[in-house]
C-alpha positions as CSV (number, residue, x, y, z in Angstrom):
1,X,43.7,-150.5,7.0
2,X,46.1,-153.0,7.8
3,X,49.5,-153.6,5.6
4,X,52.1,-156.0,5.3
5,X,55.0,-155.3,3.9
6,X,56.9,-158.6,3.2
7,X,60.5,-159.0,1.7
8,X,62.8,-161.9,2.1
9,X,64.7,-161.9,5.9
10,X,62.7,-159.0,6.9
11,X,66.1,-156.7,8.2
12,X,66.6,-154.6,5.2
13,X,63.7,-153.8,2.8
14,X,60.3,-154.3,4.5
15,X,61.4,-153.2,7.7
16,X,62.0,-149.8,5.9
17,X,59.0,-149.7,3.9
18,X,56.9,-150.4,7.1
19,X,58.7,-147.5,9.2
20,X,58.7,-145.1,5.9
21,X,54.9,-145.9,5.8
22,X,53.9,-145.6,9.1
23,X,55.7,-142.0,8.9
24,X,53.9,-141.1,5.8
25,X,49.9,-142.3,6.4
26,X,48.0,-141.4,9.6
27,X,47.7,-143.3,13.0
28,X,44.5,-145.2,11.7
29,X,46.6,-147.5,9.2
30,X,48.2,-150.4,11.0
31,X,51.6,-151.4,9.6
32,X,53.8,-153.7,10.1
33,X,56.4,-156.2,7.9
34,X,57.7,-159.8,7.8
35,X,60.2,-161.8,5.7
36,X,59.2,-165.1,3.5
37,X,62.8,-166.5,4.0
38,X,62.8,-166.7,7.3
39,X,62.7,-170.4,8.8
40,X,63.5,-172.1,12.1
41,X,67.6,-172.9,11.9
42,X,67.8,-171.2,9.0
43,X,70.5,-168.8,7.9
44,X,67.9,-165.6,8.5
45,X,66.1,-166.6,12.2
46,X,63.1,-164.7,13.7
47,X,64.0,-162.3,16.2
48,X,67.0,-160.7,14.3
49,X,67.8,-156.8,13.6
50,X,67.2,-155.0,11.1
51,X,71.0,-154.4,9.1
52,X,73.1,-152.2,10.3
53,X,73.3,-150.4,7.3
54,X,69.2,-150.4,7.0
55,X,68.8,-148.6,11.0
56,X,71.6,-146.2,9.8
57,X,69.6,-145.0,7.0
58,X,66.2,-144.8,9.0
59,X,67.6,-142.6,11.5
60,X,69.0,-140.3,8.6
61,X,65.2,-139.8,8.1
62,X,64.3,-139.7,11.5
63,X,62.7,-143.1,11.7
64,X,63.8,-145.6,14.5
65,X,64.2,-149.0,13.5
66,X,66.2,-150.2,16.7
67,X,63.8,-152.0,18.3
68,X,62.7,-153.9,15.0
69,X,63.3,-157.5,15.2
70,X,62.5,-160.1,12.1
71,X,59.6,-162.3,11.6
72,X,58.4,-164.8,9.2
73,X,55.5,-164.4,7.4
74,X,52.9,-166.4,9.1
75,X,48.9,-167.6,8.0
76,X,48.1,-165.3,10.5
77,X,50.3,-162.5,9.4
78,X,48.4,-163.1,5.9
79,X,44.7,-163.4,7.6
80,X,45.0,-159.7,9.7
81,X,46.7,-157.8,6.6
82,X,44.3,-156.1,3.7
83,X,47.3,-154.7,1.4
84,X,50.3,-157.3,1.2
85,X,53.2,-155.1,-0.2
86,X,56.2,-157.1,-1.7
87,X,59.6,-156.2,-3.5
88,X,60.2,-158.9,-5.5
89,X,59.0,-161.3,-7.7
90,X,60.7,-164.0,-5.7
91,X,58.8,-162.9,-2.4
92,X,55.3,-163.0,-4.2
93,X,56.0,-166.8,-5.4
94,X,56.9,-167.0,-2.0
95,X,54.0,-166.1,-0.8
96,X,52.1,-167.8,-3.3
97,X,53.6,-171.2,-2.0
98,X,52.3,-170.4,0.9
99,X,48.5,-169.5,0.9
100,X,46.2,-168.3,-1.6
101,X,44.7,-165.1,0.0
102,X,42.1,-162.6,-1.7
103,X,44.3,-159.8,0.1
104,X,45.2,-156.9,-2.1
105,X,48.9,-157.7,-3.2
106,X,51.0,-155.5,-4.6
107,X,54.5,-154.6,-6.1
108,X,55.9,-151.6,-4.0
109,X,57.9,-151.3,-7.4
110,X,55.0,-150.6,-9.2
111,X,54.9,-147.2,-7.7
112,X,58.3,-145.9,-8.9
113,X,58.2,-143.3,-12.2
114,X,58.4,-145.1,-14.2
115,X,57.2,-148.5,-12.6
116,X,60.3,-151.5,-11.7
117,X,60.2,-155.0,-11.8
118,X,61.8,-154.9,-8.3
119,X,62.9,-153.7,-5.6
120,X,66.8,-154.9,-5.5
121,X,67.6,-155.7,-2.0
122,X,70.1,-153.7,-0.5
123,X,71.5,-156.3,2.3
124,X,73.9,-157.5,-0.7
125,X,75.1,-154.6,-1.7
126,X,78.1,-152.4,-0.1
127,X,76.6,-149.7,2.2
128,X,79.4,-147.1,0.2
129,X,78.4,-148.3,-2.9
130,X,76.5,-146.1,-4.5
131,X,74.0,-148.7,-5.9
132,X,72.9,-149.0,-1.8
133,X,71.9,-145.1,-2.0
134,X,70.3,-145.8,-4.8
135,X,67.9,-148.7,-3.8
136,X,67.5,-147.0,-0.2
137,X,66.3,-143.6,-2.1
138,X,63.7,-146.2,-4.3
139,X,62.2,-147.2,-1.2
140,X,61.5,-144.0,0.1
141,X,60.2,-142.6,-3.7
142,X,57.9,-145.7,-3.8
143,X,57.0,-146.1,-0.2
144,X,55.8,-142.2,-0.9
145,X,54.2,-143.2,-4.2
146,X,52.1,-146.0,-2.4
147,X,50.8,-143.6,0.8
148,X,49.8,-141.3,-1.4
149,X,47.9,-143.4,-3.6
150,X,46.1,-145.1,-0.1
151,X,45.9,-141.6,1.4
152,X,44.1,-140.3,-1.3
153,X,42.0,-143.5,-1.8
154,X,40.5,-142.4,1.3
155,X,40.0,-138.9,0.7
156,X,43.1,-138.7,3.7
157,X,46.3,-136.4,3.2
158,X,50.2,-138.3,3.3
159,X,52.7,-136.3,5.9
160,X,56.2,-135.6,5.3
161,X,59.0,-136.6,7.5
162,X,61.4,-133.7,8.6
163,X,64.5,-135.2,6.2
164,X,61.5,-134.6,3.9
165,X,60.5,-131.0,4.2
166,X,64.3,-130.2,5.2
167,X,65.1,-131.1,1.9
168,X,62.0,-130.4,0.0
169,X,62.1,-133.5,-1.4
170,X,61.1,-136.9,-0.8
171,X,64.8,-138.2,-0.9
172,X,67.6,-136.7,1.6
173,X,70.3,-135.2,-1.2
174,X,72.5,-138.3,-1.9
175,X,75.9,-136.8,-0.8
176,X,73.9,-135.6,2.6
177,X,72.8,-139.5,3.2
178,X,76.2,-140.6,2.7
179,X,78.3,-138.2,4.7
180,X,75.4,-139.4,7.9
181,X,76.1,-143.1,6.8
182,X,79.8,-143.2,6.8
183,X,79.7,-140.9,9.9
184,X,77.7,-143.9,11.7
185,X,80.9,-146.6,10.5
């Protein structure tokens, strides 16, 4: 199956949801992720990295995101994915505006317990803050909600990172994640 996960520069929230998937669901599903604001001159360009902020809080789960650079969502970005995975309601009139695709599209909110409107997007909020733990710690719950629910739509099994199984949970423990992140500053 191939999934897109689409947010709005692509360098905070699908870039994460892409790496956090492709750790969670087997080799077979092709993932990758793209942003709906990004345009030629614009204030988010193709081609940039993912935050700071974002990379520091992949590798605190053992997922690189180094070598992830941003790119707009393109027709045929749209045309090669099956599952379109947005975080806001902004992205999905986005991407409304810009074709009209019988793709499965879905709210990576929807799988939090209970189910968001949104995904807030962490690239405007303060990496100490602890409103940023709390929207990177979302991701990983829903990101885990959605491979499950794919995994065992195929009769397939979803793995666990070692932050994961290290912490027998699905989130690192919120002081642990902070000491890494202001360790990286």
């Amino acid at each position: 199956m191939n999934i897109l996960a689409i947010c709005h520069a692509n360098r905070c929230r699908s870039p994460f949801t892409a790496a956090l998937l492709r750790q969670y669901l087997p080799p077979d599903y092709a993932i990758t992720s793209a942003g709906v604001g990004i345009v030629a001159g614009g204030l988010f360009a193709s081609g940039s990295k993912a935050t700071r902020p974002t990379r520091d809080s992949a590798r605190a789960l053992d997922l690189d995101l180094e070598g992830h650079r941003s790119q707009a969502v393109s027709p045929a970005l749209i045309e090669w994915s099956e599952m379109i995975v947005y975080m806001d309601r902004s992205n999905k009139t986005r991407l409304d505006r810009m074709a009209t695709t019988n793709r499965k599209v879905v709210s990576l909110a929807s799988y939090a317990t209970p189910p968001q409107n949104r995904i807030p997007d962490p690239g405007f909020v303060n990496r100490f803050n602890p409103e940023f733990m709390e929207i990177m710690a979302l991701i990983v719950r829903t990101t885990h909600g959605l491979a499950t629910y794919l995994a065992h739509q195929q009769g397939k099994s979803v793995s666990l990172s070692l932050a994961d199984t290290r912490n027998n949970s699905f989130v690192p423990q919120l002081d642990e994640f902070n000491a890494y992140l202001r360790e990286t500053v």
